[in-house]
Backbone as a printed PyTorch tensor [residue, N CA C, xyz], in Angstrom:
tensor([[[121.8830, 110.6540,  85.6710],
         [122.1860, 110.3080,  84.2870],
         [123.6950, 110.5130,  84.0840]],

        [[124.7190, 109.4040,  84.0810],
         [126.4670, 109.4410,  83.7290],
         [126.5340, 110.1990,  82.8270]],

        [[127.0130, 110.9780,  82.1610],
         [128.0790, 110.9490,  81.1770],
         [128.9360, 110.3940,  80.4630]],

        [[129.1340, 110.1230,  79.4440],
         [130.2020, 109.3600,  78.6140],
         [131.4960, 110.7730,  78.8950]],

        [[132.7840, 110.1850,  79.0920],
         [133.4780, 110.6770,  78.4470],
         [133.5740, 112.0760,  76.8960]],

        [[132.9850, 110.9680,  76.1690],
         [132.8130, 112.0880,  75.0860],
         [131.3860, 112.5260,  74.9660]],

        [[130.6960, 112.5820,  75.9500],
         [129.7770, 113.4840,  75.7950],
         [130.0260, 115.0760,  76.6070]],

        [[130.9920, 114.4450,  78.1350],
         [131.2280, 115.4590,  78.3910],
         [132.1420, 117.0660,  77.5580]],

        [[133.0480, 116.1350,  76.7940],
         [133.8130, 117.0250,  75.8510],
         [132.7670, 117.3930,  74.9110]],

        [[131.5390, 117.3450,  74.3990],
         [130.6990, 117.4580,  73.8210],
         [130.2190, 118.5990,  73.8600]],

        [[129.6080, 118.0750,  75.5610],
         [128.6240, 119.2490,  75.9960],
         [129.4780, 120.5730,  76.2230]],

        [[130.2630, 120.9780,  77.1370],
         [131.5130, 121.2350,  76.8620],
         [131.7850, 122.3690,  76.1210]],

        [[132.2360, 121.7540,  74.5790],
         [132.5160, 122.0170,  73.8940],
         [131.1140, 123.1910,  72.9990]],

        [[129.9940, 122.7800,  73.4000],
         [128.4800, 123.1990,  72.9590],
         [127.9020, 124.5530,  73.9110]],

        [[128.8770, 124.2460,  75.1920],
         [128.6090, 125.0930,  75.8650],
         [129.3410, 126.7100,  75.9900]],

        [[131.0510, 126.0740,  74.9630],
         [131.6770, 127.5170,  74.6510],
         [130.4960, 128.4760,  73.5260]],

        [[130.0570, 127.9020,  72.6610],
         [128.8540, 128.5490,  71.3720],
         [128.2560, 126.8050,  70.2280]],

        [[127.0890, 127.6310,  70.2640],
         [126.5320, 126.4120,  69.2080],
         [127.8760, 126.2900,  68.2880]],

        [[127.7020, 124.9970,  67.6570],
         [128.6770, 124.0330,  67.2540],
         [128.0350, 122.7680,  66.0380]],

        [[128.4130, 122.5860,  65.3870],
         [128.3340, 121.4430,  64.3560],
         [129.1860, 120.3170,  64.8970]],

        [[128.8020, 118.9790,  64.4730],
         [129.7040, 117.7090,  64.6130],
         [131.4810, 118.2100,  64.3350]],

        [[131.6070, 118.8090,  63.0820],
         [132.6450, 119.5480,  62.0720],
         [133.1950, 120.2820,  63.2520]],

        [[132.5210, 121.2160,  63.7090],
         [133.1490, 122.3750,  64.0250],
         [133.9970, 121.7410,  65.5010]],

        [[133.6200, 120.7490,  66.5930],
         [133.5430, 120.1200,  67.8480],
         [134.6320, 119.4630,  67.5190]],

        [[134.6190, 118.6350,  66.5710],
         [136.4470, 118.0210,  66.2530],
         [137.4990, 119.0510,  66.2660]],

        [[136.9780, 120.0860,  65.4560],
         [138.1860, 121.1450,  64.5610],
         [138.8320, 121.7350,  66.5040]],

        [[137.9100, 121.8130,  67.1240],
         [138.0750, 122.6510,  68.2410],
         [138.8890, 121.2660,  69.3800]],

        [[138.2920, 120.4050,  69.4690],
         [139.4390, 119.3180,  70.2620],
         [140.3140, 118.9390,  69.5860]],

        [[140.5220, 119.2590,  67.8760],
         [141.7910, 119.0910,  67.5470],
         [143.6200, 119.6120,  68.3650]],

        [[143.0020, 121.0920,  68.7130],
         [143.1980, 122.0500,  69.1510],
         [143.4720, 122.7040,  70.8170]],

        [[142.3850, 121.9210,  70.8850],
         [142.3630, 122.1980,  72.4930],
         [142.3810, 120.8710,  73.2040]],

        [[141.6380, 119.8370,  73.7060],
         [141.3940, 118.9870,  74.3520],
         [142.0470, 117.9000,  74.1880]],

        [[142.3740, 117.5550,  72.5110],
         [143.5960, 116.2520,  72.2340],
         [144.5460, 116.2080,  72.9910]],

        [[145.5130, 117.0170,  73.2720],
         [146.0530, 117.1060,  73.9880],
         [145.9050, 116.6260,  75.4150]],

        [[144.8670, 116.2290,  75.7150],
         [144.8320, 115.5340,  77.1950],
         [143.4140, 114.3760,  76.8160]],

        [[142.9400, 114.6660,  76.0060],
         [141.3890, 113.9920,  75.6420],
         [140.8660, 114.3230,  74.5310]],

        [[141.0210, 113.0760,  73.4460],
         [140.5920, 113.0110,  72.3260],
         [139.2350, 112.4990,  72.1890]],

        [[138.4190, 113.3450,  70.8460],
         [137.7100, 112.4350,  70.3500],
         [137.8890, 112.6430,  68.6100]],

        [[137.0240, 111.3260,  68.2110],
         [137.3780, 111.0750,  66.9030],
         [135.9820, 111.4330,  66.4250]],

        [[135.8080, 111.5490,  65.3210],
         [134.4300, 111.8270,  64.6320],
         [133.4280, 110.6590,  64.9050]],

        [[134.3750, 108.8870,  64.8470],
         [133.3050, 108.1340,  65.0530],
         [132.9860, 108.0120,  66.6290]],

        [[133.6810, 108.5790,  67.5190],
         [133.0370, 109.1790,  68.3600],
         [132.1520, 110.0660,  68.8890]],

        [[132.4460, 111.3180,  68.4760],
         [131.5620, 112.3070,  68.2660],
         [129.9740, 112.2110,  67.8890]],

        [[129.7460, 111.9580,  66.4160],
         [128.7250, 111.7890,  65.5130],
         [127.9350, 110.5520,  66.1880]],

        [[127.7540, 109.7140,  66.9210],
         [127.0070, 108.7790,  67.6170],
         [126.5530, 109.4790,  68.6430]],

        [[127.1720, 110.0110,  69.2190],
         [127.0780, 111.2350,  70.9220],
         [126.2250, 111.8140,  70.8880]],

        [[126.6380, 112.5160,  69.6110],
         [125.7910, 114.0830,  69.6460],
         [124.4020, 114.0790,  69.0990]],

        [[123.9410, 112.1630,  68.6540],
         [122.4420, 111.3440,  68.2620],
         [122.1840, 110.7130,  69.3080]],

        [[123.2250, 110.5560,  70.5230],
         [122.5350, 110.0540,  71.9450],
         [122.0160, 111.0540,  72.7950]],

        [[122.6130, 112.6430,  72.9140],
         [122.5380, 113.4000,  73.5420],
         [121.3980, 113.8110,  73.4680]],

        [[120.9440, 114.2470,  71.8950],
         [120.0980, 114.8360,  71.4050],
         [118.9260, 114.1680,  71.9290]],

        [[118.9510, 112.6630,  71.4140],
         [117.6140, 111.6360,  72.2350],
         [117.2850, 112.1130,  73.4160]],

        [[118.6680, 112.7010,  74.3250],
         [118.3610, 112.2590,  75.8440],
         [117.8020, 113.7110,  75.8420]],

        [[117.5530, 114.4810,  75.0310],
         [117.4130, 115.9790,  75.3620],
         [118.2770, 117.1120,  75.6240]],

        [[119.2470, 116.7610,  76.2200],
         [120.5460, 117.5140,  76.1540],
         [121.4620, 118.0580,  75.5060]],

        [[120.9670, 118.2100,  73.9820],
         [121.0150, 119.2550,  73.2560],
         [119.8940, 119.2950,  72.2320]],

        [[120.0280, 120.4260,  71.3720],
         [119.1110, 120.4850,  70.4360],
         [119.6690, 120.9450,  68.8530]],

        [[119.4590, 119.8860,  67.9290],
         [120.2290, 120.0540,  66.4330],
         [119.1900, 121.0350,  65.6000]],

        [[119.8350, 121.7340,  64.9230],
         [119.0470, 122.9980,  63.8340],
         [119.6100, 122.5410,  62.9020]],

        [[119.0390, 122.4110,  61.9030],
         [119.7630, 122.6560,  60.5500],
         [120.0220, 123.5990,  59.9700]],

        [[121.0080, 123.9930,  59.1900],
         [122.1160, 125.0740,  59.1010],
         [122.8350, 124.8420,  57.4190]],

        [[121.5090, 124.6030,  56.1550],
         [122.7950, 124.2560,  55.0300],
         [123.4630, 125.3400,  54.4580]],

        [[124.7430, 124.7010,  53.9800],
         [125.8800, 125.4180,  54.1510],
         [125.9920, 125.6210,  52.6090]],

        [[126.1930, 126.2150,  51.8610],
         [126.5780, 125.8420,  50.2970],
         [126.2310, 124.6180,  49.6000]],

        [[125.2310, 123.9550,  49.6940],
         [124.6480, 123.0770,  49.3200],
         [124.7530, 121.8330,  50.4250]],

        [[125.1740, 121.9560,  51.1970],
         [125.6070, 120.5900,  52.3470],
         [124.5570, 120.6100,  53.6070]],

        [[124.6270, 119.5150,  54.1170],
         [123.6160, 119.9430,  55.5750],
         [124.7570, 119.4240,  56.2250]],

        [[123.8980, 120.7890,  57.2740],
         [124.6060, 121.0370,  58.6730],
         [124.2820, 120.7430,  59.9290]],

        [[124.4120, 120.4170,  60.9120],
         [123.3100, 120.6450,  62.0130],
         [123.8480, 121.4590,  63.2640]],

        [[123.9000, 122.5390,  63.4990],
         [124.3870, 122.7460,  64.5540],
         [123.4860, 122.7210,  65.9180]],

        [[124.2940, 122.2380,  67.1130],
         [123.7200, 122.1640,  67.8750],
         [123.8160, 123.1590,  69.0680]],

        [[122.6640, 123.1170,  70.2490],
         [123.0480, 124.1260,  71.2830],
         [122.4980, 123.3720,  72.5890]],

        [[122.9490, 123.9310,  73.4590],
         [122.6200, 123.1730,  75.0290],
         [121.0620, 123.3210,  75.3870]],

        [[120.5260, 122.5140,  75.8880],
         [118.7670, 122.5310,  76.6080],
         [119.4000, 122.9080,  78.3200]],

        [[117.9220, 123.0790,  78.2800],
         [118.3730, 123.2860,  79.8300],
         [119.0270, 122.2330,  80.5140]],

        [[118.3460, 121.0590,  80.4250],
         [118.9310, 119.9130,  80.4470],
         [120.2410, 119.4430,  80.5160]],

        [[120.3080, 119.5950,  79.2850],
         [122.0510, 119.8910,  78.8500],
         [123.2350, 120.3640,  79.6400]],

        [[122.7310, 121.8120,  80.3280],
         [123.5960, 122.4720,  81.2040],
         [123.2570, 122.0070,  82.5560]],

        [[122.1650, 121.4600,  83.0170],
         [121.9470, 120.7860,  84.0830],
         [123.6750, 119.7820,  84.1250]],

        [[122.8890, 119.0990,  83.2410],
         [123.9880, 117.8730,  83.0920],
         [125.2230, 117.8170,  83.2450]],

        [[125.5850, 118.9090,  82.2830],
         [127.1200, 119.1360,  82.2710],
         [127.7920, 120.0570,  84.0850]],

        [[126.7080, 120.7880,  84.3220],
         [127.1810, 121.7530,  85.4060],
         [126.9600, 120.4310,  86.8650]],

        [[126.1690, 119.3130,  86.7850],
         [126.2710, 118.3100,  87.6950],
         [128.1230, 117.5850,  87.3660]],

        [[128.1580, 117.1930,  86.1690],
         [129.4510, 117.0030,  86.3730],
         [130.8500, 117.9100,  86.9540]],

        [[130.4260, 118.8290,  86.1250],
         [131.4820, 119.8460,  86.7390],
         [131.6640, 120.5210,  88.5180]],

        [[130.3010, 120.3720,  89.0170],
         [130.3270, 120.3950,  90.7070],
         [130.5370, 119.0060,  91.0810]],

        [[130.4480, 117.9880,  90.3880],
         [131.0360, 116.2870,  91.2000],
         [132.6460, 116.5160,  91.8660]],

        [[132.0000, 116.1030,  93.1350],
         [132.8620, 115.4180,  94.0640],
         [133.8330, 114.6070,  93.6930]],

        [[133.2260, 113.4390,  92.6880],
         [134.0310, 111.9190,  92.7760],
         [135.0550, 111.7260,  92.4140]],

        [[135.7430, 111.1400,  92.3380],
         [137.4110, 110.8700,  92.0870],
         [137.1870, 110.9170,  90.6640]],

        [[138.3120, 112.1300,  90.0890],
         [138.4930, 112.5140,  88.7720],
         [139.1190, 110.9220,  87.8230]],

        [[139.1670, 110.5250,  87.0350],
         [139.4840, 109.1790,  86.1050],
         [140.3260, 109.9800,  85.3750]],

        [[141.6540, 109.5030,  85.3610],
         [143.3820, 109.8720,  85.2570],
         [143.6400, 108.6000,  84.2900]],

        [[143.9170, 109.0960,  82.7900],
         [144.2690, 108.2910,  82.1870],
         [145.5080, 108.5950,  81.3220]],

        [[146.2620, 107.8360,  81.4570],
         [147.4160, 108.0710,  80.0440],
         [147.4420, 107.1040,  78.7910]],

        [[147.0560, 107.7880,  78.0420],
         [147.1110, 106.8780,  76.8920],
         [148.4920, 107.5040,  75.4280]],

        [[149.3150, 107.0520,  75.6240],
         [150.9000, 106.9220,  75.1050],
         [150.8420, 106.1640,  74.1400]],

        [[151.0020, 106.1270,  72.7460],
         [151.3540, 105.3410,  72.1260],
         [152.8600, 105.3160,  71.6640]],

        [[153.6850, 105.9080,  72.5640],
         [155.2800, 105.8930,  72.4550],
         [156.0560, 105.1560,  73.5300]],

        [[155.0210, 105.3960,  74.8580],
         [155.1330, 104.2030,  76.0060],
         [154.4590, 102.6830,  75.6920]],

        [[153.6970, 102.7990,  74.7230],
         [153.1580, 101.2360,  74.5410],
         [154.2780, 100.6850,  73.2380]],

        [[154.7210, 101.6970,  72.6040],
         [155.8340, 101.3730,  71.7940],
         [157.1230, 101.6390,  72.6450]],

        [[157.5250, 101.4080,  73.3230],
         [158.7370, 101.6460,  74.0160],
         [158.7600, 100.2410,  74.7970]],

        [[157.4140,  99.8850,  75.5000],
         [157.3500,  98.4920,  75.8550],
         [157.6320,  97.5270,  75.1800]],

        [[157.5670,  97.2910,  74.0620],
         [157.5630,  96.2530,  73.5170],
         [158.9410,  96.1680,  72.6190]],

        [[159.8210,  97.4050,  72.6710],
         [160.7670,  97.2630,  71.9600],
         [161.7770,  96.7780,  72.9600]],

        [[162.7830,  96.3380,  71.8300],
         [163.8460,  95.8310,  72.2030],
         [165.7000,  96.3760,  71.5410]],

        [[166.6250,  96.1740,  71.8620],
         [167.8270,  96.5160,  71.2110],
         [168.0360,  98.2140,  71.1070]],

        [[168.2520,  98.1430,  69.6330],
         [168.2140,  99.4040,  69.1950],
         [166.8280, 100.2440,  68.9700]],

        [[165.7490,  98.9870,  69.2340],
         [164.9320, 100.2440,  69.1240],
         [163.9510, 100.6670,  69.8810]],

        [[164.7780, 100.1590,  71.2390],
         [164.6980, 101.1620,  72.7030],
         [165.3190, 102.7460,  72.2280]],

        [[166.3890, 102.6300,  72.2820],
         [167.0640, 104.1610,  72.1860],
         [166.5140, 104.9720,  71.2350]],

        [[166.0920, 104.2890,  69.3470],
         [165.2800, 104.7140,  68.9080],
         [164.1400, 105.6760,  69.0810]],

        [[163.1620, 104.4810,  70.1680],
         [161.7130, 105.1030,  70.4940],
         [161.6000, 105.8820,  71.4320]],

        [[163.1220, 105.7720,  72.5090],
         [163.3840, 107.1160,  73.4240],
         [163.8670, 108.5200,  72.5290]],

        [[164.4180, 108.0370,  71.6290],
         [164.9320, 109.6250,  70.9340],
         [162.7500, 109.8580,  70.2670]],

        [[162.3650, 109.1320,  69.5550],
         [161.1060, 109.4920,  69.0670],
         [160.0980, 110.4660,  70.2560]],

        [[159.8320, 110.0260,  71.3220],
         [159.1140, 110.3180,  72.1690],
         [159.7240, 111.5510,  72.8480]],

        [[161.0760, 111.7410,  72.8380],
         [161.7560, 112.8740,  73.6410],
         [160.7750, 113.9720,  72.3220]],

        [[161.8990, 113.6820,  70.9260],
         [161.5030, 114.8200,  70.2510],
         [160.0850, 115.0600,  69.9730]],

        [[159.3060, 114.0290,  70.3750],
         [157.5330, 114.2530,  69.8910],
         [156.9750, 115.0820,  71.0290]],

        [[157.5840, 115.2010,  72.2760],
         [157.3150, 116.2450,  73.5980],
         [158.0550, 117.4980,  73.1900]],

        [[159.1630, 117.6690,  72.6110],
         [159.9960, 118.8640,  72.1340],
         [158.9340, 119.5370,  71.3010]],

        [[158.4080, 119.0760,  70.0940],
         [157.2950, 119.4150,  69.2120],
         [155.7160, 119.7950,  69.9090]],

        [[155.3900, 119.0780,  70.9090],
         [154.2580, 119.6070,  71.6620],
         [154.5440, 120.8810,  72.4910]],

        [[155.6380, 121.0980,  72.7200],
         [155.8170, 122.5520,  73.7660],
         [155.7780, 123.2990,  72.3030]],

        [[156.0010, 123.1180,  71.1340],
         [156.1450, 124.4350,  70.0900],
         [155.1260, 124.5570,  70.1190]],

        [[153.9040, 123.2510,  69.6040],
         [152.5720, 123.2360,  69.1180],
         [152.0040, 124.1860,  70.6120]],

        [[152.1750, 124.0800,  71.5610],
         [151.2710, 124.4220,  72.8380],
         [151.5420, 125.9790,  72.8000]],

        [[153.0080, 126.3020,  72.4010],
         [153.3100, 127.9920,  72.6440],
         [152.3360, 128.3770,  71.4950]],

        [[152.0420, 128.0890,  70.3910],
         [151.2760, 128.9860,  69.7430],
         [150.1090, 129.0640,  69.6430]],

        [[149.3780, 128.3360,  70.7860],
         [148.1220, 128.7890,  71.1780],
         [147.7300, 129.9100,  71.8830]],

        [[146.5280, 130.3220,  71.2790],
         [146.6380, 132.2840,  72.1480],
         [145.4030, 131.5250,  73.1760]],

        [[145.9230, 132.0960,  74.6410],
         [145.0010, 131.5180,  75.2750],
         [143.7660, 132.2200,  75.3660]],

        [[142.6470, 131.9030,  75.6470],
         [141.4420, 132.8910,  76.2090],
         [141.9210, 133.4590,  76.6090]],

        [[141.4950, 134.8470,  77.0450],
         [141.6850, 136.1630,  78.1250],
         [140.7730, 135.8310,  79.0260]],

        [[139.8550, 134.9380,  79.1120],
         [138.7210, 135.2210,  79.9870],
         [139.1600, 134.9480,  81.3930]],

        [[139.3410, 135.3400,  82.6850],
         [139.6290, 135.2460,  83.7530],
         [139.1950, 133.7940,  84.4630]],

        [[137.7160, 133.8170,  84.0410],
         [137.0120, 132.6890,  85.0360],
         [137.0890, 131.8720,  84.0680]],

        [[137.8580, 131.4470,  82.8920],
         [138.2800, 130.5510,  82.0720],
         [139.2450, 129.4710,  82.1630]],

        [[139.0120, 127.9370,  82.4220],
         [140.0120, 127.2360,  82.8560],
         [141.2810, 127.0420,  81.4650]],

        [[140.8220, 127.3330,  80.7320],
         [141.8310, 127.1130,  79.5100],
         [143.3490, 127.5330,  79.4510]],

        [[143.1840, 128.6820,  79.9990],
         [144.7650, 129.2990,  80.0050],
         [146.0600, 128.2490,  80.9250]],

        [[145.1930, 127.9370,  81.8880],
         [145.9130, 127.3090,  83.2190],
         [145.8450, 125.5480,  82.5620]],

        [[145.3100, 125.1860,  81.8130],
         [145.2540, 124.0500,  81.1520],
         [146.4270, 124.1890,  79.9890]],

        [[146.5720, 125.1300,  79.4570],
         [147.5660, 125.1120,  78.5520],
         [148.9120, 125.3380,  79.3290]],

        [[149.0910, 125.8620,  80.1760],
         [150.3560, 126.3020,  80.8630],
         [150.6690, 124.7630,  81.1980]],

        [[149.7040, 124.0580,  81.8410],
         [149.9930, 122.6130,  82.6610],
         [150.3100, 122.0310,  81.0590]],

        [[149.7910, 122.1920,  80.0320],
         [150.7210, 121.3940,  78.9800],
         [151.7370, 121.4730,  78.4720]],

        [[152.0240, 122.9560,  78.6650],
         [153.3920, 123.4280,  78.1260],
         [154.3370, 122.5490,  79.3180]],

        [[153.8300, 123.0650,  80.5220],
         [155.0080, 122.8160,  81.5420],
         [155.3740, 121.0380,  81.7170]],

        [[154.1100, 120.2560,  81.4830],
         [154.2990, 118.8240,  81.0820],
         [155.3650, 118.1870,  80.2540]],

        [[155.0370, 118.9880,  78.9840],
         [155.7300, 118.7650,  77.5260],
         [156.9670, 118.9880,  78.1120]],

        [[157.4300, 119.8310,  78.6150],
         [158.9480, 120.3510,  78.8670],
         [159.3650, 119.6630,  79.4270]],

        [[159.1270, 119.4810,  80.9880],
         [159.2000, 118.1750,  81.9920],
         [159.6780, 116.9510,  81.1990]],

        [[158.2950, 116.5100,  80.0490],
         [158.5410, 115.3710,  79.6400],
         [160.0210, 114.9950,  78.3390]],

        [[160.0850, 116.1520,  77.6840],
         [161.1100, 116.5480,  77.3090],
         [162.5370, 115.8290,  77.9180]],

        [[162.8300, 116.7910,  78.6650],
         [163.5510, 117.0280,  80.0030],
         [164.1040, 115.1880,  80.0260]],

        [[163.1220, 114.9250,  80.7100],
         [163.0820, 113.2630,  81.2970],
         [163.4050, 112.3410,  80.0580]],

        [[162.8150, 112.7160,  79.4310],
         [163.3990, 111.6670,  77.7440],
         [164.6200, 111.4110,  77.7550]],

        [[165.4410, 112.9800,  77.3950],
         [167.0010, 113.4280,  77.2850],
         [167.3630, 112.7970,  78.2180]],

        [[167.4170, 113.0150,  79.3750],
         [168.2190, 112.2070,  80.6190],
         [168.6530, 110.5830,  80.5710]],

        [[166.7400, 110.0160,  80.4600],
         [166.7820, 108.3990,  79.8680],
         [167.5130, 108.0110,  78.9260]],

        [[167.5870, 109.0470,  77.7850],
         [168.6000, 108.8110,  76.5090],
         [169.9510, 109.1220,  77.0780]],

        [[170.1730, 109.8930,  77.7020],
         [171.9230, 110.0960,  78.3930],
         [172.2640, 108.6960,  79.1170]],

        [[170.6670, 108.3410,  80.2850],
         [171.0580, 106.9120,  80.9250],
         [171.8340, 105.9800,  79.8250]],

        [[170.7400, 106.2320,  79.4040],
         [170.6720, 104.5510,  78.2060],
         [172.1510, 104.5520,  77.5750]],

        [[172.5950, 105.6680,  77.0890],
         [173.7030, 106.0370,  76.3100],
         [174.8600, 105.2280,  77.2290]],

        [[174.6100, 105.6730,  78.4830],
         [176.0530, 105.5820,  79.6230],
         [175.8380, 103.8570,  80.1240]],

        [[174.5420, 103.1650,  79.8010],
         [174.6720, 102.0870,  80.5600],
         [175.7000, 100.6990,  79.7950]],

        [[176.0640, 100.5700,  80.3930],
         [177.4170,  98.8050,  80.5070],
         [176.2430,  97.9680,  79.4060]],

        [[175.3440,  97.7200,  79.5150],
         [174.4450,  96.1410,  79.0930],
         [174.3680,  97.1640,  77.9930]],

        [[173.7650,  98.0340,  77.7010],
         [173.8780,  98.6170,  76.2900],
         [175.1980,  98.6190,  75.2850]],

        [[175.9420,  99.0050,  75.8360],
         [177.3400,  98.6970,  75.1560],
         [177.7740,  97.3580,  75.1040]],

        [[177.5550,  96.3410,  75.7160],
         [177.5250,  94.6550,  75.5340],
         [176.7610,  94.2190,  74.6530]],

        [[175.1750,  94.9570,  74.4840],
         [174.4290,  94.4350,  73.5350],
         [174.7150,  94.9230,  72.1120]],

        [[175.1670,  96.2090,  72.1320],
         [175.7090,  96.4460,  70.8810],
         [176.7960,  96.1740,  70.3150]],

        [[177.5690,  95.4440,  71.0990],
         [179.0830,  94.7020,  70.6710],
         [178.5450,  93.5020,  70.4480]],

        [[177.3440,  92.7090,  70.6470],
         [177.2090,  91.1990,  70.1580],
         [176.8180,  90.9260,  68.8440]]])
């Protein structure tokens, strides 16, 4: 039985402590966006496929007049998720940039523009990443996931500034801005 993508962040996510639809965003806001998003209209379909498939189980939970459902893993569930997590198969490596898909398509000035945007939007992710307190837990991959973002962000940082120094120093840039 595959996995979706966002079921795995799901299960996952169900498997740190029972969890609400609510609560599973608030927590990949936080943690997982950063490399793997989901959106609520992602989420909230998932967590009515999962449930079908057995792989978790919803309680209701009302809250101050609201319903809730929180959910928790079946055995099933952790079957599932712990088959993915011992897979072999070639991990699926994606970048999804919307400052590189905007950088493609620009032109003139607002190349250098969307290079200054994207430098400082990596400058802002190393702040956002330092003030996460990581787990303490040892056998916890989280800590070493946040370090690889900090050290990314910086990197990517890093590489922006330079491209913007290129760009600054290149001949056809200074021709195009004299026409």
């Amino acid at each position: 039985m595959e996995l979706s993508p966002t079921a795995r962040v799901i299960l996952g996510m169900i498997r740190m402590g029972k969890r609400t639809g609510y609560e599973i965003k608030q927590l990949v806001d936080v943690s997982t966006r950063f490399f793997w998003a989901a959106s609520y209209g992602q989420i909230y379909p998932e967590l009515r496929r999962l449930e079908e498939r057995g792989l978790i189980k919803g309680q209701h939970q009302p809250s101050g007049g609201r319903s809730r459902t929180e959910y928790s893993l079946t055995p099933a569930g952790e079957r599932a998720l712990q088959k993915w997590l011992d897979s072999d198969r070639e991990l699926t490596w994606e970048l999804r940039d919307e400052g590189l898909l905007k950088l493609f398509f620009s032109t003139g000035p607002e190349v250098a523009q969307t290079i200054q945007s994207i430098r400082a939007g990596h400058e802002r992710g190393v702040e956002r990443l330092r003030e996460i307190d990581p787990p303490t837990d040892p056998d916890c991959g989280a800590p070493i996931t946040l370090e690889f973002g900090i050290a990314f962000n910086e990197w990517a940082a890093q590489w922006w500034a330079d491209a913007e120094r290129r760009l600054a120093r290149s001949p056809d840039r200074h021709a195009a801005a004299g026409a």
